[in-house]
PQR file of N, CA, C, O and H, with PARSE charges and radii, in Angstrom:
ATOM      1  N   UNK A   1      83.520 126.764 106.805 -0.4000 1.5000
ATOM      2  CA  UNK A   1      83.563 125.697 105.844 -0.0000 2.0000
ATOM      3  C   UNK A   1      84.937 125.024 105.867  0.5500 1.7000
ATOM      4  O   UNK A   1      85.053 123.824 105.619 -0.5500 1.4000
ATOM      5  N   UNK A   2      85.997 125.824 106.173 -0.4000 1.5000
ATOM      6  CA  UNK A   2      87.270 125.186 106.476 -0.0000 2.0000
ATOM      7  C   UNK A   2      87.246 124.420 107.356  0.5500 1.7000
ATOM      8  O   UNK A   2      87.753 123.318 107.146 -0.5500 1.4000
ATOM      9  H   UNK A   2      85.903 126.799 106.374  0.4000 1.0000
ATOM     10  N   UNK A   3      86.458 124.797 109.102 -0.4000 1.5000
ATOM     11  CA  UNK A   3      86.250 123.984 109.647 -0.0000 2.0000
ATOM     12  C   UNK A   3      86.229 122.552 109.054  0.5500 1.7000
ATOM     13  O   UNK A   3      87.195 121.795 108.969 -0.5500 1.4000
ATOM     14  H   UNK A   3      86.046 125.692 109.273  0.4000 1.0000
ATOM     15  N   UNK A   4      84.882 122.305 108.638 -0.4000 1.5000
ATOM     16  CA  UNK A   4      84.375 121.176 108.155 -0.0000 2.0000
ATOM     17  C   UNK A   4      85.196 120.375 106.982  0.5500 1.7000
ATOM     18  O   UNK A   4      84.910 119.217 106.679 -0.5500 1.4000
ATOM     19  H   UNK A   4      84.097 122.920 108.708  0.4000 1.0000
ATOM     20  N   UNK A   5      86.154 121.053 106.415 -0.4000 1.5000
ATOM     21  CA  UNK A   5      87.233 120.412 105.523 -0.0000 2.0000
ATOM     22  C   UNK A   5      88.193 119.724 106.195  0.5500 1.7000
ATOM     23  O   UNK A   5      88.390 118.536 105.941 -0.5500 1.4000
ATOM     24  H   UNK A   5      86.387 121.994 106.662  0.4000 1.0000
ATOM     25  N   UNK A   6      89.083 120.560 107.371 -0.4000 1.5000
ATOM     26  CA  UNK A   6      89.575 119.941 108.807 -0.0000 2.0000
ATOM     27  C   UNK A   6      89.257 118.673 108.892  0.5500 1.7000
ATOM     28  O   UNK A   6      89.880 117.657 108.582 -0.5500 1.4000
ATOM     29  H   UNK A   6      88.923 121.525 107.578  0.4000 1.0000
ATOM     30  N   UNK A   7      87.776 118.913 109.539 -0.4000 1.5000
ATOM     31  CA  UNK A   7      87.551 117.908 110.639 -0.0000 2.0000
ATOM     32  C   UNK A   7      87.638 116.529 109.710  0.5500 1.7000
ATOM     33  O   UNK A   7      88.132 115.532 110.238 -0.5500 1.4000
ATOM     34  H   UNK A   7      87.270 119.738 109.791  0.4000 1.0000
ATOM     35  N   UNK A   8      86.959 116.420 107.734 -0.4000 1.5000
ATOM     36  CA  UNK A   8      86.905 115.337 107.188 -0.0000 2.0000
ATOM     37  C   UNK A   8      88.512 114.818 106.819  0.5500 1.7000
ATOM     38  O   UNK A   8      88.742 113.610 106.757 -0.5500 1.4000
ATOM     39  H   UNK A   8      86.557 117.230 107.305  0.4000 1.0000
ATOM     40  N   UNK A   9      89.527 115.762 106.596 -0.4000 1.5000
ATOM     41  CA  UNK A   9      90.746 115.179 106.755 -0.0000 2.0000
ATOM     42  C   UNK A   9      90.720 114.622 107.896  0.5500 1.7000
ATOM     43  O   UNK A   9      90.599 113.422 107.651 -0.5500 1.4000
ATOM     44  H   UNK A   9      89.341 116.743 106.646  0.4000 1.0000
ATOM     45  N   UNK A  10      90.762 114.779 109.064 -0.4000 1.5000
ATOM     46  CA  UNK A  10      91.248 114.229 110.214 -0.0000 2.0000
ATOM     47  C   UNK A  10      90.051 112.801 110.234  0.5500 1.7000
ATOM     48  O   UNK A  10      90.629 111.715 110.257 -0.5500 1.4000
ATOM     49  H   UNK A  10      90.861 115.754 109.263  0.4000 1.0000
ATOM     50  N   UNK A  11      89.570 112.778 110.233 -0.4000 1.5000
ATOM     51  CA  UNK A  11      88.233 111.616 110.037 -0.0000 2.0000
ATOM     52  C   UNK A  11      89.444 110.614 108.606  0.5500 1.7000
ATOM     53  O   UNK A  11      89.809 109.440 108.675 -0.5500 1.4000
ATOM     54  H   UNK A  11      89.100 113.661 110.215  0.4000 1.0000
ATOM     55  N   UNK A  12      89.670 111.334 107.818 -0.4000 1.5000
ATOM     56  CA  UNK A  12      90.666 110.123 106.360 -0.0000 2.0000
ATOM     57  C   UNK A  12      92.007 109.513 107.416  0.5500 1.7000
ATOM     58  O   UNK A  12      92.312 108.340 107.631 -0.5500 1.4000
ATOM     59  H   UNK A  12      89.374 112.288 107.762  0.4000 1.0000
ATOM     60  N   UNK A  13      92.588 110.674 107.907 -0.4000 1.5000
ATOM     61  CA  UNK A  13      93.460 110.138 108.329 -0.0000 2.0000
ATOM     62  C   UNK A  13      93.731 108.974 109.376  0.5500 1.7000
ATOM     63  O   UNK A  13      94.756 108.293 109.336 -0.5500 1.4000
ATOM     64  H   UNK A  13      92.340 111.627 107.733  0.4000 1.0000
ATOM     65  N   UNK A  14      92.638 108.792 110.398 -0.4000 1.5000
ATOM     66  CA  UNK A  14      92.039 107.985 111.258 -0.0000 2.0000
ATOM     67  C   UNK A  14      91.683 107.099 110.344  0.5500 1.7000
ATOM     68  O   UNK A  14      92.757 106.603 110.003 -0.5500 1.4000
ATOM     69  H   UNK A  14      91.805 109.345 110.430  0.4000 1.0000
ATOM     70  N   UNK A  15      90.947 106.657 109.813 -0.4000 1.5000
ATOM     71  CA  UNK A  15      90.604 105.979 109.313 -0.0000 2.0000
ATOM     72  C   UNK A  15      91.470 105.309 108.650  0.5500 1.7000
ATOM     73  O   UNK A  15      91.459 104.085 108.787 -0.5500 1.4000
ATOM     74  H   UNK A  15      90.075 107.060 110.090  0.4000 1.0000
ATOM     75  N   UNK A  16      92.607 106.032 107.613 -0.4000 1.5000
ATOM     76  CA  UNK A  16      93.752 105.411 107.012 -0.0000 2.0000
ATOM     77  C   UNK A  16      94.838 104.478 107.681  0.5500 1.7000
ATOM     78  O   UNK A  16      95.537 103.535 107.312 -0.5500 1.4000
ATOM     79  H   UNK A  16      92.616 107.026 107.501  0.4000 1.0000
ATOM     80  N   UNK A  17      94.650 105.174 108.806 -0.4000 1.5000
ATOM     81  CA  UNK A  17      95.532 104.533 109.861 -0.0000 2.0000
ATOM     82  C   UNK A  17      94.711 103.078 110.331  0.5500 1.7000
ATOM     83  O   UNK A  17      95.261 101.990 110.505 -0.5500 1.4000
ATOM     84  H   UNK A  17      94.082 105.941 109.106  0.4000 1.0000
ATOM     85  N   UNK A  18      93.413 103.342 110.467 -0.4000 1.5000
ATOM     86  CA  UNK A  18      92.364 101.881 111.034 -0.0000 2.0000
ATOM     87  C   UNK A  18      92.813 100.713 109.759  0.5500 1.7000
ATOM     88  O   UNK A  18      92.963  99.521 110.025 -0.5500 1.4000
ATOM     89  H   UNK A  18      92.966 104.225 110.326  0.4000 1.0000
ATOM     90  N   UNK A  19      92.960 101.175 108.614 -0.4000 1.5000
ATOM     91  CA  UNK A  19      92.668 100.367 107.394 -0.0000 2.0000
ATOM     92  C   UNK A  19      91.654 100.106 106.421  0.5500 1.7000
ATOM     93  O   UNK A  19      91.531  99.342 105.463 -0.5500 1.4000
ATOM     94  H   UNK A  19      92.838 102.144 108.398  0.4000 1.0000
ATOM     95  N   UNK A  20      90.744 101.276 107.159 -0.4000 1.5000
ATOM     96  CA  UNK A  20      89.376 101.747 106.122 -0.0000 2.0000
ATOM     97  C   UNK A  20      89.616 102.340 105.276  0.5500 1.7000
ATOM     98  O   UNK A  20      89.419 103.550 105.390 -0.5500 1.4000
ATOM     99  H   UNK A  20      90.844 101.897 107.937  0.4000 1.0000
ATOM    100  N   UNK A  21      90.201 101.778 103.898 -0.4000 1.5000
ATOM    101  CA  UNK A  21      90.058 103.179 102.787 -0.0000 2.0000
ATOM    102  C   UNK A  21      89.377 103.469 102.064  0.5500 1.7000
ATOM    103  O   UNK A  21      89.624 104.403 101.301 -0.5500 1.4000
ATOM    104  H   UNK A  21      90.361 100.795 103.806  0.4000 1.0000
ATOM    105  N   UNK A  22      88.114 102.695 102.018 -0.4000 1.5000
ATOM    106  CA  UNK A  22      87.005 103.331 101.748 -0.0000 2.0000
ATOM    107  C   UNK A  22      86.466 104.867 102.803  0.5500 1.7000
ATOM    108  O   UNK A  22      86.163 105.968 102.342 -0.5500 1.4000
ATOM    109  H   UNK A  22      87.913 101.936 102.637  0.4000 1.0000
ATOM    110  N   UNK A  23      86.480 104.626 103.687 -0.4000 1.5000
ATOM    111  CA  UNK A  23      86.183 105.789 104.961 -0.0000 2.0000
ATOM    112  C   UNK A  23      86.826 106.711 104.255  0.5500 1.7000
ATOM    113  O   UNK A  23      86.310 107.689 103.713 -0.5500 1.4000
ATOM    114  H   UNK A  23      86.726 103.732 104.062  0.4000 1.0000
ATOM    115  N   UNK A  24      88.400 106.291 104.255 -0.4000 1.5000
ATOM    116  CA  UNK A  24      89.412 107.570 103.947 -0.0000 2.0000
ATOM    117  C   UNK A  24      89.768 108.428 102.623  0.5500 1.7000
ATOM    118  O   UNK A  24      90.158 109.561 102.336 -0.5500 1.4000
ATOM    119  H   UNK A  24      88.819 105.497 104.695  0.4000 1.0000
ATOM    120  N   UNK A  25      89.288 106.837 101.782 -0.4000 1.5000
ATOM    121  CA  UNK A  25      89.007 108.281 100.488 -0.0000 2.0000
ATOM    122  C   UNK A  25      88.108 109.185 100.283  0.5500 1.7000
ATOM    123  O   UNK A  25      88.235 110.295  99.767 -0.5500 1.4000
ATOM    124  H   UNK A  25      88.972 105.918 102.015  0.4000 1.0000
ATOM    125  N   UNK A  26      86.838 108.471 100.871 -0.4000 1.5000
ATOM    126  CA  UNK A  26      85.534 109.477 100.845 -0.0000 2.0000
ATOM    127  C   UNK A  26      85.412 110.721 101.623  0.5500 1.7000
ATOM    128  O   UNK A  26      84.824 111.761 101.328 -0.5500 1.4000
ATOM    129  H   UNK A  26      86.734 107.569 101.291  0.4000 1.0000
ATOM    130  N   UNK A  27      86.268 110.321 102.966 -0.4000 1.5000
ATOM    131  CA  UNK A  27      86.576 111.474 103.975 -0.0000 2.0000
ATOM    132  C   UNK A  27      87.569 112.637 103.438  0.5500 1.7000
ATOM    133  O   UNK A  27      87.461 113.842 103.669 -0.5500 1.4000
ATOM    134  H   UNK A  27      86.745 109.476 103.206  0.4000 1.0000
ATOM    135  N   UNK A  28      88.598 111.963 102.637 -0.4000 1.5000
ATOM    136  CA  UNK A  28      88.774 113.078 101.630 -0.0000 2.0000
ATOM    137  C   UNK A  28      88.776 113.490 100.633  0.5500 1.7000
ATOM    138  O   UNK A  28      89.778 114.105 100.269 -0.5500 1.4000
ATOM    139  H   UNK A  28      88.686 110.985 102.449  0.4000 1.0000
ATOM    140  N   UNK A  29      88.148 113.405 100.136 -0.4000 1.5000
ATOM    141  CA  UNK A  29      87.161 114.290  98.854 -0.0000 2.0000
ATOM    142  C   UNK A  29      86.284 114.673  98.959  0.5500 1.7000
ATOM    143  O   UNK A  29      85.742 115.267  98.027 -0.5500 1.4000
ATOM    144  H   UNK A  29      87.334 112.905 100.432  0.4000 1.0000
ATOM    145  N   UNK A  30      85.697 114.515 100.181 -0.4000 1.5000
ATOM    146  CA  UNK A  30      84.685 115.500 100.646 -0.0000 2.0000
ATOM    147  C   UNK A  30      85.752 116.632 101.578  0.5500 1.7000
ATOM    148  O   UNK A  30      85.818 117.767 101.107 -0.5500 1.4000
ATOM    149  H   UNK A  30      86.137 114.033 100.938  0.4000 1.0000
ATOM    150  N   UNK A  31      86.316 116.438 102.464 -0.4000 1.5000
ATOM    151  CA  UNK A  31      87.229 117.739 102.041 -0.0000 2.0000
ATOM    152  C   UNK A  31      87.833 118.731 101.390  0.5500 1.7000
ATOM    153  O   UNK A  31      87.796 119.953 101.537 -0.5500 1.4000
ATOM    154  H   UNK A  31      86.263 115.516 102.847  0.4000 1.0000
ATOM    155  N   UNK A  32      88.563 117.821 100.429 -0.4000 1.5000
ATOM    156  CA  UNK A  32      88.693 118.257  99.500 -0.0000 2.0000
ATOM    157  C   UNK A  32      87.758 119.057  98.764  0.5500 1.7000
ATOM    158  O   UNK A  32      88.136 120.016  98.091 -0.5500 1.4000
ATOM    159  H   UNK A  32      88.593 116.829 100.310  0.4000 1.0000
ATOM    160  N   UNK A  33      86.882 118.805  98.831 -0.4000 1.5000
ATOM    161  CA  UNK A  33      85.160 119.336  97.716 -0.0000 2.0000
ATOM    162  C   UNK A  33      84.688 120.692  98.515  0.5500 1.7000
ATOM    163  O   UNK A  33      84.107 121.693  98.097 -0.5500 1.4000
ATOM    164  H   UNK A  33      86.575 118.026  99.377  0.4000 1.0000
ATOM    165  N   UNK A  34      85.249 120.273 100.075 -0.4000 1.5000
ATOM    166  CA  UNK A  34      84.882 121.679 100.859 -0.0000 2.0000
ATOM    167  C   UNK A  34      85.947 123.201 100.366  0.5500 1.7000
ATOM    168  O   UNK A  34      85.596 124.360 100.149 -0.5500 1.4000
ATOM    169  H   UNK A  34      85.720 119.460 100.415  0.4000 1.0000
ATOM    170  N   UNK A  35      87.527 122.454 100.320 -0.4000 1.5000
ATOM    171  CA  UNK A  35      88.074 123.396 100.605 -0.0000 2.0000
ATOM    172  C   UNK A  35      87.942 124.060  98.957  0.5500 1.7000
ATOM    173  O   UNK A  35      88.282 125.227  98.763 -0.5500 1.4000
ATOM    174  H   UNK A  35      87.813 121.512 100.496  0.4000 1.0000
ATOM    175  N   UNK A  36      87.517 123.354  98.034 -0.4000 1.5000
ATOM    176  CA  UNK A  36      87.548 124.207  96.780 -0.0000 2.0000
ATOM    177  C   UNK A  36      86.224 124.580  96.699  0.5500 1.7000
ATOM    178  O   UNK A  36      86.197 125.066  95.568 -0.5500 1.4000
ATOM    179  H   UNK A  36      87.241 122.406  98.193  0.4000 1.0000
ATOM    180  N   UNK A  37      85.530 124.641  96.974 -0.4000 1.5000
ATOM    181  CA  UNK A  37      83.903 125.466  97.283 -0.0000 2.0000
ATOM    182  C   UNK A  37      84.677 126.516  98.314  0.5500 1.7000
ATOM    183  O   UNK A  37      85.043 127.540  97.738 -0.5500 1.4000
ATOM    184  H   UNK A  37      85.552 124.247  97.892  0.4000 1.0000
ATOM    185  N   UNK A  38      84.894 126.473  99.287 -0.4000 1.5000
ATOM    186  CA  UNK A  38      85.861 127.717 100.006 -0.0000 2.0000
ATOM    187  C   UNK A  38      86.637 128.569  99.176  0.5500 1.7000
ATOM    188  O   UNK A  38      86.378 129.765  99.039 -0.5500 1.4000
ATOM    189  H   UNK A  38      84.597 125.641  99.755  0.4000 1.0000
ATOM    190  N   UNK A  39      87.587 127.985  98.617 -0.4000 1.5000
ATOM    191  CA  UNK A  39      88.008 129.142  97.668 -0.0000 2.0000
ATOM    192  C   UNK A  39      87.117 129.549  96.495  0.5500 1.7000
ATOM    193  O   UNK A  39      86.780 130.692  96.803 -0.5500 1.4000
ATOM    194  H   UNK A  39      87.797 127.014  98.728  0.4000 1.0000
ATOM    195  N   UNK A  40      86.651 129.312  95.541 -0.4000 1.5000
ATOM    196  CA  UNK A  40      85.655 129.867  95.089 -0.0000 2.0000
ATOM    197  C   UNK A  40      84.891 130.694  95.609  0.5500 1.7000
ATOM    198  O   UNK A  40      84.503 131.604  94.878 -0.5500 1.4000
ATOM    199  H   UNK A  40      86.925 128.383  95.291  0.4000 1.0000
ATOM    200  N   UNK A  41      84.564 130.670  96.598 -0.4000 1.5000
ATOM    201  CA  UNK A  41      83.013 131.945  97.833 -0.0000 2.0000
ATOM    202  C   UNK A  41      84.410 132.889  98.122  0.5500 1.7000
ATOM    203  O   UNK A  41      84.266 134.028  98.568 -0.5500 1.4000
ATOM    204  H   UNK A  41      84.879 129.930  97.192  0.4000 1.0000
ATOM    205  N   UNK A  42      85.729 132.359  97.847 -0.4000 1.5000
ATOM    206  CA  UNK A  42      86.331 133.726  98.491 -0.0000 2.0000
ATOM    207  C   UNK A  42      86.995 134.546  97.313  0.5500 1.7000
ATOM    208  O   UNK A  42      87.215 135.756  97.246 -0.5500 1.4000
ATOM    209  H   UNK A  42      85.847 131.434  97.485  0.4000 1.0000
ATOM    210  N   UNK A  43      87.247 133.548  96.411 -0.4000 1.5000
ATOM    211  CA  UNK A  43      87.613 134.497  94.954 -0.0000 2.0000
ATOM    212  C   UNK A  43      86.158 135.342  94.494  0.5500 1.7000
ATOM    213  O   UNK A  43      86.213 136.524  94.156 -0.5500 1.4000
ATOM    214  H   UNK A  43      87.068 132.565  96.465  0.4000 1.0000
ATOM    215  N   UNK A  44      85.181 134.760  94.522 -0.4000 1.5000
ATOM    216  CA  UNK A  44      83.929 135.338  93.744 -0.0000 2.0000
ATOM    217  C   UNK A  44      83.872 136.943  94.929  0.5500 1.7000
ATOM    218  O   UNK A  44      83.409 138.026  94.569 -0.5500 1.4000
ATOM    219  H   UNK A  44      85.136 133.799  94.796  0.4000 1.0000
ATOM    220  N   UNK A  45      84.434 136.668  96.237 -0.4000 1.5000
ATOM    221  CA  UNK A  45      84.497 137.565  97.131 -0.0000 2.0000
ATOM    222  C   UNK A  45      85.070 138.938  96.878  0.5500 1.7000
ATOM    223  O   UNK A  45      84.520 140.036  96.958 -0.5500 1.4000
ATOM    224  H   UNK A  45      84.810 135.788  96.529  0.4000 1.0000
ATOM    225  N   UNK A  46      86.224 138.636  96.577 -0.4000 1.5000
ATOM    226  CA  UNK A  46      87.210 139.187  96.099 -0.0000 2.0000
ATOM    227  C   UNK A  46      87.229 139.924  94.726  0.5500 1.7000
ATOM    228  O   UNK A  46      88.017 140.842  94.498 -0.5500 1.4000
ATOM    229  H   UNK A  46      86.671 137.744  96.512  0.4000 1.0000
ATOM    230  N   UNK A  47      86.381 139.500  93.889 -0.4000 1.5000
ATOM    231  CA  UNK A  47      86.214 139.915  92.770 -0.0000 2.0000
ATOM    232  C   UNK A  47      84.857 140.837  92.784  0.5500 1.7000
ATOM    233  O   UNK A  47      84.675 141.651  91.878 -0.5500 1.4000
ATOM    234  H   UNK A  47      85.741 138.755  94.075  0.4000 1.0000
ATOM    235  N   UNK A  48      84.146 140.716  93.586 -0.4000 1.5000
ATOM    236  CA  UNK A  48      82.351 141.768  93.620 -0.0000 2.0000
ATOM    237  C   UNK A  48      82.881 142.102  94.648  0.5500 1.7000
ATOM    238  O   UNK A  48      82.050 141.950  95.543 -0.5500 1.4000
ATOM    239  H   UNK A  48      84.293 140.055  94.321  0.4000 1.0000
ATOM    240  N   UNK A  49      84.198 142.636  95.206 -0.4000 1.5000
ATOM    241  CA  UNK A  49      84.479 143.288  96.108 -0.0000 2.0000
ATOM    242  C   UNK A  49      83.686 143.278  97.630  0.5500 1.7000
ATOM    243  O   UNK A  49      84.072 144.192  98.359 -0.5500 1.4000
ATOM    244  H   UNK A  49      84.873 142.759  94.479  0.4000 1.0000
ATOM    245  N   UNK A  50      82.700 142.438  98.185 -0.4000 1.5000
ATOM    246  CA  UNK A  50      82.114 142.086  99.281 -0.0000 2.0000
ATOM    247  C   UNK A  50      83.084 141.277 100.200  0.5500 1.7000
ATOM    248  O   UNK A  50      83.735 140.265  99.943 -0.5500 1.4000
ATOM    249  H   UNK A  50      82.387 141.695  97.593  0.4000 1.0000
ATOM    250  N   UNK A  51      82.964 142.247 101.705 -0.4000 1.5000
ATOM    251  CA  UNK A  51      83.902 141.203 102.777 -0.0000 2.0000
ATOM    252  C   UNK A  51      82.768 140.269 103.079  0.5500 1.7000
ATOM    253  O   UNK A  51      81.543 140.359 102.991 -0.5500 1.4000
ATOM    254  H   UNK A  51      82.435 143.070 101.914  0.4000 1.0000
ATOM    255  N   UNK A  52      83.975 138.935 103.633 -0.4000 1.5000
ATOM    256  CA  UNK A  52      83.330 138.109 104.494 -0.0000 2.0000
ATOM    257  C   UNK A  52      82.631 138.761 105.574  0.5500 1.7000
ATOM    258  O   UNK A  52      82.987 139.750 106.215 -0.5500 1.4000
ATOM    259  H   UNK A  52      84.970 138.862 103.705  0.4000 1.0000
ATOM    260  N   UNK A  53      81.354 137.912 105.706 -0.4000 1.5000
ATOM    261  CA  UNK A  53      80.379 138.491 106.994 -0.0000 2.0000
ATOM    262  C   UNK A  53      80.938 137.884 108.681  0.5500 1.7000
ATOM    263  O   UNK A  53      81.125 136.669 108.753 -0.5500 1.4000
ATOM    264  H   UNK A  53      81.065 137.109 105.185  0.4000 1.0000
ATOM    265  N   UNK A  54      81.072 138.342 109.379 -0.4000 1.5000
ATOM    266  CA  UNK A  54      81.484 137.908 110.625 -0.0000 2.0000
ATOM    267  C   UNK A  54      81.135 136.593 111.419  0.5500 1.7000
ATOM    268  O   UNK A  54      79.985 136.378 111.802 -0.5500 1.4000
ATOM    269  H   UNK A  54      80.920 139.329 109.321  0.4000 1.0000
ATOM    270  N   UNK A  55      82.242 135.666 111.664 -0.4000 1.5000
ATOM    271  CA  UNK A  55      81.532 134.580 112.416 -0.0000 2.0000
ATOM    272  C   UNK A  55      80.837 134.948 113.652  0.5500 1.7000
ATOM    273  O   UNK A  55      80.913 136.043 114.210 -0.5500 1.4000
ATOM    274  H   UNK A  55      83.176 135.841 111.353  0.4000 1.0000
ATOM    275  N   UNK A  56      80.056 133.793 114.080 -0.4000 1.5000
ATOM    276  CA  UNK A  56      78.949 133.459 115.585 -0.0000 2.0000
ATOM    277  C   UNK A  56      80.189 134.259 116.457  0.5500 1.7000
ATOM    278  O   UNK A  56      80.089 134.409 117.675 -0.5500 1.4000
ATOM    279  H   UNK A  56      79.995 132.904 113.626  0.4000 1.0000
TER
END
């Protein structure tokens, strides 16, 4: 899921640079929206004591 937080920063920042800031705000806050859904799945983790399951 970090992945996918990554890749939409890098998508804002491109874009910021083009002069789309529509693209670039939306590109990040949907990042943004990823990386705090990420922490949440890893605090709730952390707290019911369950590890992360192994990536592909």
């Amino acid at each position: 899921m970090l992945q996918w937080a990554l890749i939409f920063f890098i998508i804002a920042l491109f874009a910021a640079a083009l002069g789309q800031r529509g693209v670039a705000g939306l590109s990040a806050e949907i990042g943004y929206l990823l990386v705090g859904v990420a922490v949440i799945f890893l605090v709730v983790a952390f707290i019911s004591g369950h590890a992360p399951l192994p990536g592909p």
